[in-house]
KENUTI-70292 format. One record per residue (C-alpha): z, x, y. Coordinates in steps of 0.25 Angstrom, whole numbers, plus 5000, padded with zeros to 4 digits. Example, Ala and Ser with C-alpha at 12.3 -4.5 7.8 and 13.67 -1.06 7.14 Angstrom:
<rs>
<r pz="5031" px="5049" py="4982"/>
<r pz="5029" px="5055" py="4996"/>
</rs>
This chain:
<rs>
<r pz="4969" px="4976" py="4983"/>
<r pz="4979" px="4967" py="4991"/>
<r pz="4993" px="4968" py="4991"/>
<r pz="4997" px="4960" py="4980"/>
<r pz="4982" px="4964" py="4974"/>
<r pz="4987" px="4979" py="4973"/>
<r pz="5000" px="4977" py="4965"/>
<r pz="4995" px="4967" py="4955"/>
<r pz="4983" px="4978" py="4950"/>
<r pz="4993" px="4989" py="4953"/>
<r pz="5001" px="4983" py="4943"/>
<r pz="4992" px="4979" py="4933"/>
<r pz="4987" px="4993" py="4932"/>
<r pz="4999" px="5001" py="4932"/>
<r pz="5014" px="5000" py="4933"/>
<r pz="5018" px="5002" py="4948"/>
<r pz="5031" px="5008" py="4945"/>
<r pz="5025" px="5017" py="4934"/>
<r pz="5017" px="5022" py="4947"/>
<r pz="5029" px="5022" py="4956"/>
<r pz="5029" px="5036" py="4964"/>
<r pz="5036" px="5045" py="4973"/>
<r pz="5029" px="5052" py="4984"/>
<r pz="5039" px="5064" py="4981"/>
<r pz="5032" px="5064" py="4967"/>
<r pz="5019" px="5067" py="4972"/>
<r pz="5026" px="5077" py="4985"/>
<r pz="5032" px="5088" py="4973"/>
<r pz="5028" px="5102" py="4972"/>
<r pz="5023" px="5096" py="4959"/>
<r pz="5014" px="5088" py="4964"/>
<r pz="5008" px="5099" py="4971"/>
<r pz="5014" px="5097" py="4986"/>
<r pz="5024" px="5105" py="4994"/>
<r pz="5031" px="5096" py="5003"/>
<r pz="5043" px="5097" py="5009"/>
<r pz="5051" px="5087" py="5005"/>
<r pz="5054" px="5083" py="5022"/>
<r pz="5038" px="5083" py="5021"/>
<r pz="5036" px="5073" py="5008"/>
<r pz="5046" px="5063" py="5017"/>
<r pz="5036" px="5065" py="5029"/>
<r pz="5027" px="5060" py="5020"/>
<r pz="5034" px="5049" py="5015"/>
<r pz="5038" px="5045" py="5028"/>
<r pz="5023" px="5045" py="5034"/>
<r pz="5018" px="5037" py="5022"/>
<r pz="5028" px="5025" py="5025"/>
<r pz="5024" px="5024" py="5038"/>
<r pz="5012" px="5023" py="5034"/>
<r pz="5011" px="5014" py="5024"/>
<r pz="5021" px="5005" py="5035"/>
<r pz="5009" px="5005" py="5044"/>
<r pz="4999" px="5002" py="5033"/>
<r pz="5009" px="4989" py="5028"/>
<r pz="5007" px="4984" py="5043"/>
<r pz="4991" px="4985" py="5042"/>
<r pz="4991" px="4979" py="5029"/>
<r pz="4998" px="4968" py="5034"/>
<r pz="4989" px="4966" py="5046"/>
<r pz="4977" px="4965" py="5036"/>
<r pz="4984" px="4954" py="5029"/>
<r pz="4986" px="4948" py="5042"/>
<r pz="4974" px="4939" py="5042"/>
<r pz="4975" px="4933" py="5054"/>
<r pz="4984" px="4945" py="5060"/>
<r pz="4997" px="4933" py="5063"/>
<r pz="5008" px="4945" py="5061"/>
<r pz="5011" px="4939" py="5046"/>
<r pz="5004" px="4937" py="5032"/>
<r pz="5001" px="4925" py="5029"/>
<r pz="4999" px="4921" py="5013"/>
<r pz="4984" px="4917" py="5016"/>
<r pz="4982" px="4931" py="5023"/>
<r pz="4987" px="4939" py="5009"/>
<r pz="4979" px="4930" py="5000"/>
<r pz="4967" px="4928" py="5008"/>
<r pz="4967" px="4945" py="5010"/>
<r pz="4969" px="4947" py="4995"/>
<r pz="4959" px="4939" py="4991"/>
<r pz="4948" px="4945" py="4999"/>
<r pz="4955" px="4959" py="4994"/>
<r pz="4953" px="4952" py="4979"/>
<r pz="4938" px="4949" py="4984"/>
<r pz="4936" px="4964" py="4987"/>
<r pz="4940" px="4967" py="4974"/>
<r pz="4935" px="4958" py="4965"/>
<r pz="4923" px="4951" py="4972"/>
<r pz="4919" px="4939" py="4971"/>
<r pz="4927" px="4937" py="4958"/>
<r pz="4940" px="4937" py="4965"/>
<r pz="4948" px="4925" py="4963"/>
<r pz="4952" px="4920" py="4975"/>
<r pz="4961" px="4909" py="4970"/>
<r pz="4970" px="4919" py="4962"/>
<r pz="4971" px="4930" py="4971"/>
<r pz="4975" px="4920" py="4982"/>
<r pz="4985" px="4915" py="4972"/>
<r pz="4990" px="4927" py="4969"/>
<r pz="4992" px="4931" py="4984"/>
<r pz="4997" px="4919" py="4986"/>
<r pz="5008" px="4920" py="4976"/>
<r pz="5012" px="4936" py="4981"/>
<r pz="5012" px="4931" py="4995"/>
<r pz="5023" px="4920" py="4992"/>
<r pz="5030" px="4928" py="4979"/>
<r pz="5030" px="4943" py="4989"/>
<r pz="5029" px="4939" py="5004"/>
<r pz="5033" px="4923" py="5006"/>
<r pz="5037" px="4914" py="4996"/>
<r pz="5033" px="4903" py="5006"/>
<r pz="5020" px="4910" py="5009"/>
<r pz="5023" px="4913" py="5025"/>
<r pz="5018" px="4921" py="5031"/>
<r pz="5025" px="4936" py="5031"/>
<r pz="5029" px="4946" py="5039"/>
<r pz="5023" px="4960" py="5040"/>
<r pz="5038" px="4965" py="5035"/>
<r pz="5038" px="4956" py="5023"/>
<r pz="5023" px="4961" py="5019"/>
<r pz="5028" px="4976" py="5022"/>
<r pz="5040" px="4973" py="5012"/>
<r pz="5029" px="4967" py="5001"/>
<r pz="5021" px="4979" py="5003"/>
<r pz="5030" px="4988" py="5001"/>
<r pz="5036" px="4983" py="4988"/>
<r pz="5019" px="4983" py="4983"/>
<r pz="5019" px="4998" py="4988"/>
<r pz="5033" px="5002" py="4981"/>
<r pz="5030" px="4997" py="4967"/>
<r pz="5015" px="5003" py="4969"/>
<r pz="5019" px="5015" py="4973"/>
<r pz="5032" px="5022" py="4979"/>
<r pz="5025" px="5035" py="4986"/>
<r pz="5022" px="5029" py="5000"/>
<r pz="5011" px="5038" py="5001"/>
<r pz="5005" px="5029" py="4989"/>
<r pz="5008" px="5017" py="4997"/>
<r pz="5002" px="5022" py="5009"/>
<r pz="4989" px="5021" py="5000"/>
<r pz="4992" px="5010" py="4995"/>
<r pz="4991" px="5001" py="5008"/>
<r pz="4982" px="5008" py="5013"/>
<r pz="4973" px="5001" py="5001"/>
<r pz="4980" px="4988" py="5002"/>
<r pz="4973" px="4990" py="5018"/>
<r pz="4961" px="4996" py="5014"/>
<r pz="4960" px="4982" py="5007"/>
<r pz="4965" px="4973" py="5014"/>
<r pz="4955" px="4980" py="5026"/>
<r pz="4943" px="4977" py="5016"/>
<r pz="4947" px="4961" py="5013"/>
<r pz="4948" px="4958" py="5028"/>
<r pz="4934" px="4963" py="5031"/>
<r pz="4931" px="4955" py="5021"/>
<r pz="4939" px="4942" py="5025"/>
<r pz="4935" px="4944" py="5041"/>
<r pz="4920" px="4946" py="5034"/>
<r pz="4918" px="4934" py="5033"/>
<r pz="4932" px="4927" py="5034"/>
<r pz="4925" px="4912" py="5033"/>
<r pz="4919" px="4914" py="5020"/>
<r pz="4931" px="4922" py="5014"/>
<r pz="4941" px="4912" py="5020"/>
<r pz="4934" px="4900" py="5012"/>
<r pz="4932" px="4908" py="5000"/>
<r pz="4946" px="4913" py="4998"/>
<r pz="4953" px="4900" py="5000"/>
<r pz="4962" px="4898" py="4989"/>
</rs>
């Protein structure tokens, strides 16, 4: 799932704020660990570093053609080959374009510029939050949104002429 891919079938399958969670929740003596709390904050430190560094790879794989930005047809065209990977050849290209299209101008720029990596670190972070508050779960979370975005661009620079000419939208 892409970015915008993951909140939408997130949110029709569950209430994000009804999974909302706290990584003290899950470091309790209830929840069968002994951390000290200095430790559990250790922890939450290392996690959002991490998920910091793993914001910046995302954005380099949405950085098609690696210019320093994101441009609108970098996030649709990504998206729709993650939607290809997904859904095969029954994927939609015209609506998941659209719909890329419309969360790139309502969430990134209304103008569809291209954008920053610290306005695309400030999107992510809003999807991570309302997903999931523990940064350990968002550390996962990313690391999926790469995992697919890694799997798209081996598709895309597959065979980028046949792709290009059959996603256009």
């Amino acid at each position: 799932m892409g970015l915008g891919m993951a909140t939408a079938s997130m949110s029709c399958c569950m209430d994000p704020q009804a999974q909302r969670c706290n990584i003290e929740d899950t470091m309790t003596p209830s929840h069968g660990s002994s951390l000290h709390p200095d430790a559990r904050s250790g922890v939450r430190e290392l996690c959002r570093e991490s998920v910091e560094e793993l914001i910046k790879q995302l954005f380099n794989l949405h950085d098609l053609n690696s210019d320093g930005v994101i441009q609108e047809w970098e996030l649709v065209s990504l998206n729709q080959a993650i939607a290809f990977l997904h859904h095969g050849c029954s994927v939609d290209f015209d609506a998941v374009g659209l719909r890329f299209t419309e969360l790139f101008r309502n969430k990134l720029d209304p103008e569809g510029q291209p954008v920053s990596f610290k306005k695309f670190r400030t999107y992510v972070k809003q999807v991570l939050t309302a997903i999931d508050t523990n940064p350990m779960g968002q550390e996962m979370i990313v690391e999926q949104f790469i995992a697919e975005a890694v799997s798209a661009r081996m598709l895309c620079d597959e065979d980028s002429h046949t792709w290009a000419a059959s996603t256009t939208v």
